[in-house]
N, C-alpha and C positions, 0 to 999 in steps of 0.2 A: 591503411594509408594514413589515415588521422593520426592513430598511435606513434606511428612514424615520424609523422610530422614532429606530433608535441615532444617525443622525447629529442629531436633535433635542436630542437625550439630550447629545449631543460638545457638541453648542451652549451647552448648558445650562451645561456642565461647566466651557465655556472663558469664561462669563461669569463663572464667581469668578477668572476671573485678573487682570480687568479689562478697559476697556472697549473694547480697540484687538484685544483676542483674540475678544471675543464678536463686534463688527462685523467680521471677517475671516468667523470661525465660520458665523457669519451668512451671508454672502453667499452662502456655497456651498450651505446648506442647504435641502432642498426646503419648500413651506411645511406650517407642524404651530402647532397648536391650543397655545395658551397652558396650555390645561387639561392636556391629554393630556401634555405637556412635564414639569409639573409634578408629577403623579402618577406619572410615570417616573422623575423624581429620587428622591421618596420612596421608591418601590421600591426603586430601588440601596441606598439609604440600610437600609434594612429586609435585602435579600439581604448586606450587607455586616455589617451584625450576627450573623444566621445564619450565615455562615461562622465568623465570627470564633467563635462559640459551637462550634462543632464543633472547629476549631481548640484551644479551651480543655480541650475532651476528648478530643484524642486521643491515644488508647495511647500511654504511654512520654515521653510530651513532660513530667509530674513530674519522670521519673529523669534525663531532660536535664539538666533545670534545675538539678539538684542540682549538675552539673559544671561549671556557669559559675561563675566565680572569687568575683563577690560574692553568690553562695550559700550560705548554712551557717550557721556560728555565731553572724555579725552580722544574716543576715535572711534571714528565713522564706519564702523561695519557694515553697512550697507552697500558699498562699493566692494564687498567682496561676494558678492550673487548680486545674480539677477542679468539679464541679456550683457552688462557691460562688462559683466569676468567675463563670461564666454568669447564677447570680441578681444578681451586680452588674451587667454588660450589659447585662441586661433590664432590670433597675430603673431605670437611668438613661434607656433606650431606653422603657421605659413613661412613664417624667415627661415626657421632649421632647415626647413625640406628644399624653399629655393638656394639657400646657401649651400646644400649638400647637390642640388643640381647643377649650381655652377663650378662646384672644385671639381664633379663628373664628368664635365663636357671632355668630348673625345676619348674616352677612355676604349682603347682596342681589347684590353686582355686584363688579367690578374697581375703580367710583370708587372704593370704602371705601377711604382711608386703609391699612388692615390686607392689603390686597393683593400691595404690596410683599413684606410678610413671608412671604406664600404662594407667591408667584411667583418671590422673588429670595431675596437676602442667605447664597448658597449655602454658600461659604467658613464665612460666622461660623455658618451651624446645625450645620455637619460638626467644625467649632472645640470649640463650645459641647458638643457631644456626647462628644468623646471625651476634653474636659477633664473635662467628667462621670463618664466612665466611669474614668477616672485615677482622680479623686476619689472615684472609691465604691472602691475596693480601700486606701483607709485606713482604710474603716469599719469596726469590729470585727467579725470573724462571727458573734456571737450577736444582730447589732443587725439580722440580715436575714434570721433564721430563721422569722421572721410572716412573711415574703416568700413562702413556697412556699400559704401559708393562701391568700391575697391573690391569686396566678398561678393556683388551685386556679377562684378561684370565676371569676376573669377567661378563663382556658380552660374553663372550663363554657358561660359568655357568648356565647363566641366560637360553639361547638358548637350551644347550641342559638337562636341568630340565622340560623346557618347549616342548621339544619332548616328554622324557618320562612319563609326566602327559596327553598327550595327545595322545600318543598308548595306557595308560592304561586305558584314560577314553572309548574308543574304545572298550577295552576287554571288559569292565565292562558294557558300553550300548550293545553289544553282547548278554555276558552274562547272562544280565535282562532279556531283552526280551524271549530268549530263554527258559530259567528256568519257568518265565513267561507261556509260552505257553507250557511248558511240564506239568505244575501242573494242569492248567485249561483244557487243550486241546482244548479251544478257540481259533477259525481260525482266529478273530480280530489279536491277537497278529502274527501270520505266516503272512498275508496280509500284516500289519505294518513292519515286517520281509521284506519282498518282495519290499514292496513300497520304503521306503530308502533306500533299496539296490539300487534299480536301477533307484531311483532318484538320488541318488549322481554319480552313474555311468554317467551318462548320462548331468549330471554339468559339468561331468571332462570330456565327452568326447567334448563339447559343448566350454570348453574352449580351448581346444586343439583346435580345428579349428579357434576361434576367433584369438587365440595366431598366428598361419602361418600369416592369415587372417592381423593382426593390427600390427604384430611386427615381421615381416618380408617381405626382397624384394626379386625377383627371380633370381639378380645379388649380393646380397649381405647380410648382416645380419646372416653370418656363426654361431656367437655366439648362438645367438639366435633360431636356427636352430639344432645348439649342443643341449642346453639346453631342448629342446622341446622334440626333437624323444629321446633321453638319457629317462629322465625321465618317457615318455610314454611306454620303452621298459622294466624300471625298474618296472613302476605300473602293468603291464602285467604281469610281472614274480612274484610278491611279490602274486598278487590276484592267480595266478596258483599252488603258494607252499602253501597258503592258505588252498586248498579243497586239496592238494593230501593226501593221503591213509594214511600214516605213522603219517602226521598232525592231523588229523582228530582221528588218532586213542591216540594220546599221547595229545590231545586237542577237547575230543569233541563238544564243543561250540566255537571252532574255526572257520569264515567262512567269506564269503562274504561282509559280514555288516562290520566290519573290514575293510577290506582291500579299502571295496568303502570309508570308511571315510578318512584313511591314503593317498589314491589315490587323496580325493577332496583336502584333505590338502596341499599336495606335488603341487598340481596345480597353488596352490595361492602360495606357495612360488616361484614357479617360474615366476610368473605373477609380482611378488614383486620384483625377482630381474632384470628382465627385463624393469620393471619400473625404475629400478634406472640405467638403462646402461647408459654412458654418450654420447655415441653416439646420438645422436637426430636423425639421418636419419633412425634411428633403431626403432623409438616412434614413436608412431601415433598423430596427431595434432587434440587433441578432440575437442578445442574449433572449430578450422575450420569445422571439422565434424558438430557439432552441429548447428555453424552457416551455412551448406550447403555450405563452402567454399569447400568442397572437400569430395570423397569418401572413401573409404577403403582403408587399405594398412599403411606403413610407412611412415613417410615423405623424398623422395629421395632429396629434393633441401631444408632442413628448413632457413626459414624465417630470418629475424635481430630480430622478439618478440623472436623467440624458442632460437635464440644463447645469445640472454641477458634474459634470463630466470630469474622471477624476483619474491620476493618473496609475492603473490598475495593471493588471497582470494582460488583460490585453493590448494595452498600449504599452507595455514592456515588449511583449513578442511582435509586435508591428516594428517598435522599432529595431530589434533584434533584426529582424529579415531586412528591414530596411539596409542593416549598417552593412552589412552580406551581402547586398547586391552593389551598394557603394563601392565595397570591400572587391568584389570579382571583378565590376568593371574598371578601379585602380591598376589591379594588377592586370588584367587583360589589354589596357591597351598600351602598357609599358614591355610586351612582349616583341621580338625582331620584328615579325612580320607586321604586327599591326603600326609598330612604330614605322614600317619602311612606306607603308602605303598612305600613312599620315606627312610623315615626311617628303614622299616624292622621292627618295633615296631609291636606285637601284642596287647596290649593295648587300645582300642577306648576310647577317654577322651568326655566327657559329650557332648553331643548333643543339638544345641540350641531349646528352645522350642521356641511355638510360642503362648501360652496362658497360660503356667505353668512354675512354675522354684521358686528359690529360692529368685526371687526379687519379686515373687506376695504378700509377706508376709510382706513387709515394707509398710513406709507410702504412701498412696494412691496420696498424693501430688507431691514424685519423679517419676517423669513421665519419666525421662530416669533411668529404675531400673534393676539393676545386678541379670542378670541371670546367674553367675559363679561363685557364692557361695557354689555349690558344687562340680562342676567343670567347669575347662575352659572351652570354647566352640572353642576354635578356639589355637594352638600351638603360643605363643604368643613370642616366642623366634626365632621360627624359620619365622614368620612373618615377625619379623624387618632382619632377613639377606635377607629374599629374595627382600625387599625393599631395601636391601645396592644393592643389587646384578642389581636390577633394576633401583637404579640410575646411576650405572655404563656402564649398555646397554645406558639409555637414552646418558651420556655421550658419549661413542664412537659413538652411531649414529648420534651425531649431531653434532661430529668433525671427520668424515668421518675415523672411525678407526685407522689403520696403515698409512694413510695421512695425519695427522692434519693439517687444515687449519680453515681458519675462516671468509667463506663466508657460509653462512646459505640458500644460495643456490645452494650450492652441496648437498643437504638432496633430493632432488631428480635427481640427473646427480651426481651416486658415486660409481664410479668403485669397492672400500671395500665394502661397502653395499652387491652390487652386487655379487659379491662373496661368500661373508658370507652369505647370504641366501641362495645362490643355494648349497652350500656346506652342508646350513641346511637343505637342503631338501634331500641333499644324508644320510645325517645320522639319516632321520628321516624314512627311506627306510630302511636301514640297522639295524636298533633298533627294527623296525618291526617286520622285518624276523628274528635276533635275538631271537624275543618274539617266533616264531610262530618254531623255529628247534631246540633251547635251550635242550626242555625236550626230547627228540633226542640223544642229545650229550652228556649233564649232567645227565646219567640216575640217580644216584644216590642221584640227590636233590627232594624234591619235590615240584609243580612249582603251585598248587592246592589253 
């Protein structure tokens, strides 16, 4: 599927060179969904920002600059790194994606006119963008200091859209299986039921102990100690109002699958922002673990490597997974379904096929062929905001939110971070329970 993908992707790429590249391109390529193509371009387009922002901080590439010859007395190279390119980058990389989400609004199909612009004009959007980003690094720096206010509330957005698609996909994998094994009366389906139940129980209780265990001391690490028993007493009580009576009766398919998955989740955020404490005596020294330098526990005395922390091959693969899971939940909640249940739309717009649709009927030659000729497959408007919205997370996480600075390694030793995730994971608790007392309090809507 991967190989797939990229040679889609090749195809795509060699149609901005014109039209003799892309029909060669073409020929070879197996065939891939006009959609899927397209949202693959945007992605490179989004991954090749983020690099470029890492790039802008990192270590020692200022003191470079300073040695290049038109450097110095005639012009100020220092405004080209450091946290204020990256708020140019993003600014300019936030306007593309909302301006490409308002010329989208409404779009039913591939007829629309405005297709084109979603589908193709590769070249001029890659043009248009980095003439943009040129042009924002003449702008004065104090004209883009409202910019991190602005990224603030846009990465808040981001965070908690991405709670509520992930209590819903909760209800919803509940609810399948449930309904599932109510039609069949097939014990597979219960088993299944039972098995993730208390295999993620038993994740989360498993981290819990690792968490005491690797990121705390028995004289110190209060914070972290907060964060632990808090969270574990919150997951306790969310899975108790879960099964009680009232719920149960105003939410039949309300239950424990649920709450274990909300529970595994809430783990990892906490694991996340405990990972980003700046304290280092609070972290565990994995590579010394691993090389047998030492056992468990935190590190009470770290090192001169742990205090110049530096930005290594594993803070490349953190961030790699990091931008991956950015990356999956951009695309995931720009999908019909999950746009329709954000939206409140009852509506479901056309579903992608996987062997039929209204690109089977063109020429056999376009091997990347539009299947949204009768309708979209994916909300293509609210795609590009949640990618504005996502470049904006990307930016404050890599200029340490409400601290700006512009060393790229505080992306893991960052007290904002830290915070803001643990605070995601209180409200990713309380959106829960929300879900689960709602039809409770609001009798009068219905929640079905």
């Amino acid at each position: 599927m991967g190989a797939v993908l990229g040679i889609c992707t090749a195809s795509q790429l060699a149609c901005c060179c014109g039209s003799a590249a892309c029909s060669l391109c073409c020929s070879a390529c197996p065939s891939c969904r006009n959609s899927t193509s397209s949202r693959i371009m945007y992605a490179i387009m989004l991954l090749a920002v983020t690099v470029l922002s890492c790039v802008l901080l990192a270590p020692g590439l200022q003191d470079k600059l300073q040695k290049v010859p038109f450097c110095g007395e005639h012009l100020d190279c220092s405004t080209a790194v450091g946290y204020m390119a990256v708020y140019r980058v993003c600014f300019i990389t936030t306007l593309f994606f909302l301006m490409m989400a308002l010329i989208m609004i409404n779009v039913k199909s591939s007829r629309d006119h405005r297709a084109g612009i979603q589908n193709g004009f590769w070249a001029i959007k890659y043009l248009l963008l980095i003439g943009g980003m040129v042009g924002a690094f003449f702008m004065p720096a104090g004209s883009l200091v409202w910019w991190m206010y602005f990224g603030m509330i846009g990465g808040f957005l981001f965070i908690l859209i991405q709670l509520v698609l992930i209590i819903d996909f909760a209800h919803g994998w509940a609810e399948n299986w449930v309904s599932r094994y109510e039609e069949t009366g097939a014990k597979a389906w219960y088993c299944l039921l039972l098995f993730f139940t208390f295999l993620q129980y038993a994740l989360a209780i498993t981290a819990v102990g690792l968490f005491f265990a690797f990121y705390t001391r028995p004289d110190g690490c209060a914070t972290h100690k907060f964060f632990i028993s808090v969270n574990l007493i919150l997951c306790v009580v969310v899975s108790v109002v879960s099964v009680l009576p009232k719920v149960q009766q105003a939410q039949p398919n309300s239950g424990l699958l649920q709450s274990a998955a909300v529970t595994l989740y809430t783990m990892y955020l906490t694991w996340s922002a405990m990972a980003n404490q700046p304290d280092l005596t609070c972290k565990p020294n994995f590579s010394g673990i691993i090389n047998g330098g030492g056992g468990g526990g935190a590190n009470p005395t770290p090192g001169p490597a742990n205090q110049g922390a530096s930005f290594d091959a594993e803070s490349i693969v953190g961030l790699v997974v990091w931008f991956v899971c950015v990356l999956y939940s951009s695309v995931r909640t720009a999908s019909s379904s999950q746009h329709a249940r954000l939206t409140g739309s009852d509506k479901i717009l056309l579903k992608e096929e996987s062997g039929s649709g209204g690109g089977t009927t063109q020429d056999s030659e376009a091997q990347v062929w539009d299947n949204e000729d009768e309708g979209v497959a994916y909300s293509w408007s609210f795609f590009h905001l949640m990618f504005a919205l996502a470049t904006l997370y990307v930016m404050m996480t890599l200029t340490n939110w409400y601290s700006p600075n512009s060393d790229l390694r505080t992306l893991s030793n960052n007290a904002a971070s830290m915070w803001v995730k643990i605070a995601s994971s209180w409200m990713c608790l309380a959106l829960y329970t929300w879900s689960l007392v709602a039809p409770l309090i609001l009798t009068n809507r219905d929640f079905s």
